[in-house]
C-alpha positions in Angstrom: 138.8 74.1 26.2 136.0 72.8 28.9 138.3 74.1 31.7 138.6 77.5 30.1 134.7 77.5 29.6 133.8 76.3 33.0 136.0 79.7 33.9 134.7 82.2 31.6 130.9 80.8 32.2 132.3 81.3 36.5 132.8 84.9 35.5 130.0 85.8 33.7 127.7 84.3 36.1 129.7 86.4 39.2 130.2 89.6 37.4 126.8 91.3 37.9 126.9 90.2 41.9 130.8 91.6 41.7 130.0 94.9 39.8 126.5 95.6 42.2 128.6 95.2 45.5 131.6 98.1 43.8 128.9 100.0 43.3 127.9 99.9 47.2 131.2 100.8 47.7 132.4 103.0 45.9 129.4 105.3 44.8 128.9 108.5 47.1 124.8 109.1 48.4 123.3 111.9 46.6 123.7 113.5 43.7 126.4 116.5 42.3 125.1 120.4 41.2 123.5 118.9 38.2 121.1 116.4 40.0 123.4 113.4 38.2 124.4 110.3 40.5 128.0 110.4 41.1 128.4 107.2 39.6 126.6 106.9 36.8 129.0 107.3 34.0 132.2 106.3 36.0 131.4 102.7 37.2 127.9 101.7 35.3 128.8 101.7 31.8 132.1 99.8 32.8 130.7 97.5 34.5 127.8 96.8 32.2 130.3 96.7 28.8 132.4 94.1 30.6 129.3 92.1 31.8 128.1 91.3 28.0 132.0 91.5 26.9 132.0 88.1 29.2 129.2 86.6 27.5 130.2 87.6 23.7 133.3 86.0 24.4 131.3 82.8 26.2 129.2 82.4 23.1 131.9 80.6 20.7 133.0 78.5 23.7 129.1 77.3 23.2 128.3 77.0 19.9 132.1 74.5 19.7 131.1 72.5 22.4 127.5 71.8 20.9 129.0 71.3 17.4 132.0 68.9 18.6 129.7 66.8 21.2 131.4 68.0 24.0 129.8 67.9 27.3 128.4 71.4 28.0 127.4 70.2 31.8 129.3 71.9 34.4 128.2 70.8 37.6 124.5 72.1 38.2 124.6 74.7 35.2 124.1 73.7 31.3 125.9 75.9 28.8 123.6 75.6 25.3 124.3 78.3 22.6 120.3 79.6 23.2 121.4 80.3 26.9 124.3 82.4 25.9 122.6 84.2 23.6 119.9 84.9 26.3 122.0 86.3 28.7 123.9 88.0 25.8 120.4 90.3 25.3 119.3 90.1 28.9 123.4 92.2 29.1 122.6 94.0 26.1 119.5 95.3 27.7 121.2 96.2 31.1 123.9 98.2 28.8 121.3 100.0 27.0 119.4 100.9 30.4 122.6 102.9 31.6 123.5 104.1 28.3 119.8 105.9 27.9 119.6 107.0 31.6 123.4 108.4 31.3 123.0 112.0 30.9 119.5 111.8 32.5 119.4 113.9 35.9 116.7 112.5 38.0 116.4 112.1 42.0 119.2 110.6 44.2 119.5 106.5 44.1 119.4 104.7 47.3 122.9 103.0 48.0 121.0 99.5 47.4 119.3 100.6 44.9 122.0 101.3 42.4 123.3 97.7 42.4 119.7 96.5 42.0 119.4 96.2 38.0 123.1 94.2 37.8 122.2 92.1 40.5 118.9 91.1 39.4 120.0 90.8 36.1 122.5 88.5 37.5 119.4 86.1 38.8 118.0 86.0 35.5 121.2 85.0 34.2 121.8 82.1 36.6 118.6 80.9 36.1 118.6 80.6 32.6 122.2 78.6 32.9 120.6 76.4 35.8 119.7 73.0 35.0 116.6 71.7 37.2 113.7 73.6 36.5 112.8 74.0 39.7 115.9 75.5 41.0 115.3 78.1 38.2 111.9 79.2 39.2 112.8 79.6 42.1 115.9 81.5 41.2 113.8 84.0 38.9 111.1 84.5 42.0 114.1 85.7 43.6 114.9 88.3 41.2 111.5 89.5 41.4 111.3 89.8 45.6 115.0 91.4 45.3 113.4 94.1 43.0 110.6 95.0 45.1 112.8 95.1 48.0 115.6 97.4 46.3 113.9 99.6 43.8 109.5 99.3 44.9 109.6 99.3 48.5 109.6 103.4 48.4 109.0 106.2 46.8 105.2 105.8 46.6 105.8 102.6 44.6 105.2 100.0 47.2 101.7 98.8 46.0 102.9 98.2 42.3 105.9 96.3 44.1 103.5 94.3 45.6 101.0 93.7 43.1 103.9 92.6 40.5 105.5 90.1 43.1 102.0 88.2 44.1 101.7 88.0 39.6 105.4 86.5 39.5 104.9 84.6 42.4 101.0 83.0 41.2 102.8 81.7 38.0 105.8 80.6 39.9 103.5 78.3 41.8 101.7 77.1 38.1 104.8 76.3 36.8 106.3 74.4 39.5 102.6 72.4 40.1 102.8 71.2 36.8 106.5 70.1 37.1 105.8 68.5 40.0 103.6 66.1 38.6 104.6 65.1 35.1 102.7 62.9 32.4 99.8 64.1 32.3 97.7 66.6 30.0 97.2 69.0 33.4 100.8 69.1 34.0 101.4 71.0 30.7 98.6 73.2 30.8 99.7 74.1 34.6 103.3 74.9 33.1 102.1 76.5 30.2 99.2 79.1 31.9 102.3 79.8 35.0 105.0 80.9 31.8 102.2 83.2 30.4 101.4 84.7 34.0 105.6 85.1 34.2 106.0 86.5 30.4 102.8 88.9 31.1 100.7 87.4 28.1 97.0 88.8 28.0 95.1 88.7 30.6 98.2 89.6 32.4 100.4 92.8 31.4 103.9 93.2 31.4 104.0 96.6 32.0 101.4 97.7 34.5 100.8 101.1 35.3 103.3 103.6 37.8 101.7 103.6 41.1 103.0 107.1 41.8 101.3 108.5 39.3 104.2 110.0 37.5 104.0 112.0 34.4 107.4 110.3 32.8 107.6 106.2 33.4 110.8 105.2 35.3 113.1 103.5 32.7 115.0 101.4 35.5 111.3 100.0 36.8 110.6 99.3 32.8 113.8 97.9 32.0 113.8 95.6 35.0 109.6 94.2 34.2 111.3 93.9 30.8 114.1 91.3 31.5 112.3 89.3 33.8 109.6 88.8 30.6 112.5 88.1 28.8 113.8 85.7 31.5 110.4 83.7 31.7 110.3 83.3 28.0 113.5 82.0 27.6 113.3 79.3 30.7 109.6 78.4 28.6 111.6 77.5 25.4 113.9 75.3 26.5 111.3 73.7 29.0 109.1 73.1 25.6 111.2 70.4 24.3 112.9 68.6 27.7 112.0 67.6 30.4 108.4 67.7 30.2 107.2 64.0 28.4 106.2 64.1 24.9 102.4 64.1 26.1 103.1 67.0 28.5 105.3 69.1 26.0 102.7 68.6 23.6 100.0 70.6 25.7 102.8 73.0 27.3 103.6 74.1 22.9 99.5 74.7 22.8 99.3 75.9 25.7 101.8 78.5 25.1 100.8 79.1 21.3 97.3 80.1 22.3 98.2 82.7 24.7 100.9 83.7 22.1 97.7 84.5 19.7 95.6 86.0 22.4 98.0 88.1 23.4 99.0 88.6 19.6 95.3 90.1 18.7 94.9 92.2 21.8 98.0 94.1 21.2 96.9 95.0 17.8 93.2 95.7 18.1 95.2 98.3 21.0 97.3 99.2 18.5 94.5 100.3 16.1 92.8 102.6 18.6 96.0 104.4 20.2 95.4 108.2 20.1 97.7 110.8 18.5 98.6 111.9 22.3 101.9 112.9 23.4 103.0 109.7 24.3 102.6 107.9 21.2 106.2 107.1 21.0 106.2 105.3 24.0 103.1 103.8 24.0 103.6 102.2 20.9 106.8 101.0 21.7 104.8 99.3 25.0 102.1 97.6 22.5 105.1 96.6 19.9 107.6 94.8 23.2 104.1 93.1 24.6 103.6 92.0 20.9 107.4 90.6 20.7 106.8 88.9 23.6 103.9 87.0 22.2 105.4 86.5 19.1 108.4 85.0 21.7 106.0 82.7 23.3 104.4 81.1 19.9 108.1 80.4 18.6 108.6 78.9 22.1 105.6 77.2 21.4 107.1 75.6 18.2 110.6 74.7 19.6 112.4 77.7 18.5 114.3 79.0 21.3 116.5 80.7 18.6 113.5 82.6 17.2 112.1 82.9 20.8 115.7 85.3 21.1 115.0 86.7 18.2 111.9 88.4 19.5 113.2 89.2 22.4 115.6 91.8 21.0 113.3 95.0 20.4 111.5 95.0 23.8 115.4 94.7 25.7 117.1 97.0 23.9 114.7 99.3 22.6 112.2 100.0 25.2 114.8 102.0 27.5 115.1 104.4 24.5 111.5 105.2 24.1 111.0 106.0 27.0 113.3 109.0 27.7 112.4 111.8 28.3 115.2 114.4 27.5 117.0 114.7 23.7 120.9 115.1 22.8 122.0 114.8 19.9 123.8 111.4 20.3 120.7 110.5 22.2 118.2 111.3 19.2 120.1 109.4 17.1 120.0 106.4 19.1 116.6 107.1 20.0 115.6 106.3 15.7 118.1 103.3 15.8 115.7 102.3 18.6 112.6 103.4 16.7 114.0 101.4 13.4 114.7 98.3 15.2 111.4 98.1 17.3 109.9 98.4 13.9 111.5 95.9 11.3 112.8 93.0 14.2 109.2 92.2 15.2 108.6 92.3 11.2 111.3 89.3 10.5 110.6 87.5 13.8 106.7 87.6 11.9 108.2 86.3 9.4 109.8 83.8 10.7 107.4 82.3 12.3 105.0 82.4 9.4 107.6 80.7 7.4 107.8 77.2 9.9 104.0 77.4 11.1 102.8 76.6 7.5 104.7 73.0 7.7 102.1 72.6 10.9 99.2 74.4 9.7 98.4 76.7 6.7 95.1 78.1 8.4 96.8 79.1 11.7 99.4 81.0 9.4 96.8 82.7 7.5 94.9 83.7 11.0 98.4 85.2 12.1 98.9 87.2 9.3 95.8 88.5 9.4 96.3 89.7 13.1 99.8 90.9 12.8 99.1 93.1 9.3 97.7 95.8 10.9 99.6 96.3 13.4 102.7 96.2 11.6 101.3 99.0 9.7 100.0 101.3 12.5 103.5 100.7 14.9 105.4 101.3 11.2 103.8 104.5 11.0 103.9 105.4 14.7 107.4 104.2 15.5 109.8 104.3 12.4 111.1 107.9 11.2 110.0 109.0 8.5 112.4 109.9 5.5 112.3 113.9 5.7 113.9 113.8 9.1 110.6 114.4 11.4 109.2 111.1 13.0 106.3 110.6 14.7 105.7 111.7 18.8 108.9 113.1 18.1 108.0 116.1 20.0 105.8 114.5 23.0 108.4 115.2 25.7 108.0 118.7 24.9 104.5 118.9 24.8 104.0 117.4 28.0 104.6 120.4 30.1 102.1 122.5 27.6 99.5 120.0 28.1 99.9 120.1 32.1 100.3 123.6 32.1 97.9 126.6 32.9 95.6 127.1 30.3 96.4 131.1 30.6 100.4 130.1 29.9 99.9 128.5 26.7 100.5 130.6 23.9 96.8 131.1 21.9 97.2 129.8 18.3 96.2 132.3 15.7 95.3 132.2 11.8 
């Protein structure tokens, strides 16, 4: 059984590199008559299925070996159940990517460029497996230079490339300085303040602005600010309980609860004052994933790596959907799956984490409901369809070219 694990975990971790190089390959520059790259449908969605096939399969392996004792060490990597099930969404999310930019016709990918997502993706993965903590901060800074090199060096986009790396990088060095010097009350607080920087907790934002000033966001730059979020939070939960000392992993939990509240009541009071614009849909959906991933950090915070998943669910697999642009049938319909899970996950994770914070403290349960209550309501209303078939911003796309058109074009409204 550990021989066939050590295998199946060899495969999942290689896949991603594997699948980005047959990309190189075998995808053709440019795009065909309908603007759509050649191998978008042919080799992506393969390659992504079989990707999170590897790691569905790996999760049982996991969950047996914790249950039985075994030894889930194999050689520099640690196979746990919460780091399956991490890369299992960070997979998911990739999948979901290519399935909402499938039928989307857009401008031709660089060669590079089209193996970027699966092989930082793959980075993420590894560094979630990897034991030391300081090989996997180092591994997840990796991810972030190989994005900016593959997908932000061009187009306009260099200066957002730039400006996300020197973030990533800034709590990169926090983390690793307070790894560095263990046992002490600075060493959390240095660890805690460089996850918050990596998740993009308030001050920082996870999703900063398109440099290129682009009327419709880029769903591959999105998805890609998404999963290393989701990568940063997941390394912060299982740093919370080992290897930090007690004294240190005491501060780290604080540490990472109070930016988790911060960033908690910032997203709502936003949430509160969002305009009926055309873009509601999508950004709501970017208030509700920043939201998730505070919620994420406060059940990191209280040793729930499980819950910590948990959250991260809506803002991976969600976010790509709200944020197309174009409307199919099939698409639509998985554009209100997307709607209802970005609405009810966050309300369980909320839950959740009401339900074990009143064992530490009733008042800090009562101060989160109070923060989270209205913005459950205002993303419930903004975000979930409503019963007669017409949902919110479900027309924003369309409107966009009315509101940047002439004014002489648009139609005058009449009594």
């Amino acid at each position: 059984m550990a021989s066939f694990a050590e295998i199946l975990l060899f495969l999942t971790l290689c896949w991603p590199f594997l699948a980005g190089i047959a990309l190189i390959a075998t995808g053709r520059p440019g795009t065909d008559e309908s603007g759509t790259d050649h191998d978008t449908v042919m080799l992506r969605l393969p390659f992504a299925v079989i990707g999170l096939l590897l790691t569905v399969l790996n999760l049982p392996l996991a969950v047996y070996m914790t249950v039985t004792g075994s030894s889930t060490a194999h050689f520099w990597l640690i196979e746990t159940p919460v780091a399956v099930l991490g890369s299992m969404i960070l997979y998911g999310g990739l999948l979901s990517e290519n399935l909402a930019l499938c039928p989307r016709t857009g401008r031709s990918l660089a060669v590079l460029e089209r193996a970027r997502p699966f092989w930082t993706t793959g980075l993420i993965v590894v560094a979630v497996f990897f034991a030391d903590p300081l090989a996997k901060m180092a591994i997840l800074l990796l991810a972030s230079i190989l994005r900016v090199l593959l997908i932000d060096g061009g187009q306009g986009r260099a200066v957002a490339g730039w400006t996300v790396l020197r973030t990533k990088a800034s709590g990169a060095l926090l983390v690793l300085a307070g790894l560095l010097c263990p046992g002490t009350s600075a060493s959390g607080v240095l660890a805690g303040i460089g996850y918050a920087v990596l998740t993009g907790l308030f001050p920082v934002s996870a999703f900063p602005e398109e440099a290129d000033n682009a009327r419709l966001p880029d769903i591959r730059n999105m998805g890609e600010t998404v999963r290393a979020s989701a990568g940063a939070l997941l390394l912060a939960s299982v740093l919370s309980a080992s290897p930090l000392p007690s004294e240190s992993s005491a501060i780290f939990s604080l540490t990472l609860i109070s930016f988790g509240f911060v960033t908690v009541f910032v997203t709502s009071f936003r949430m509160q004052f969002a305009g009926a614009s055309a873009d509601i849909r999508l950004s709501q959906g970017l208030n509700v994933s920043q939201g998730c991933l505070a919620l994420g950090a406060i059940a990191a915070g209280l040793n729930l790596p499980m819950v910590t998943c948990f959250a991260l669910i809506p803002p991976v697999l969600t976010l790509p959907w709200l944020a197309r642009s174009e409307m199919t049938a099939a698409s639509d319909l998985s554009g209100r799956l997307a709607e209802w899970t970005a609405g009810l996950l966050p309300f369980i994770t909320v839950l959740i984490i009401l339900y074990v914070m009143t064992t530490y403290s009733v008042i800090l349960a009562l101060a989160l409901t109070i923060i989270v209550l209205p913005a459950i309501r205002r993303g419930g209303r903004d975000l979930i369809p409503l019963m007669n078939g017409i949902r919110p911003g479900a027309f924003s796309r369309s409107t966009v070219a009315q509101r940047d058109a002439p004014i002489s074009s648009v139609p005058e409204l009449r009594d």
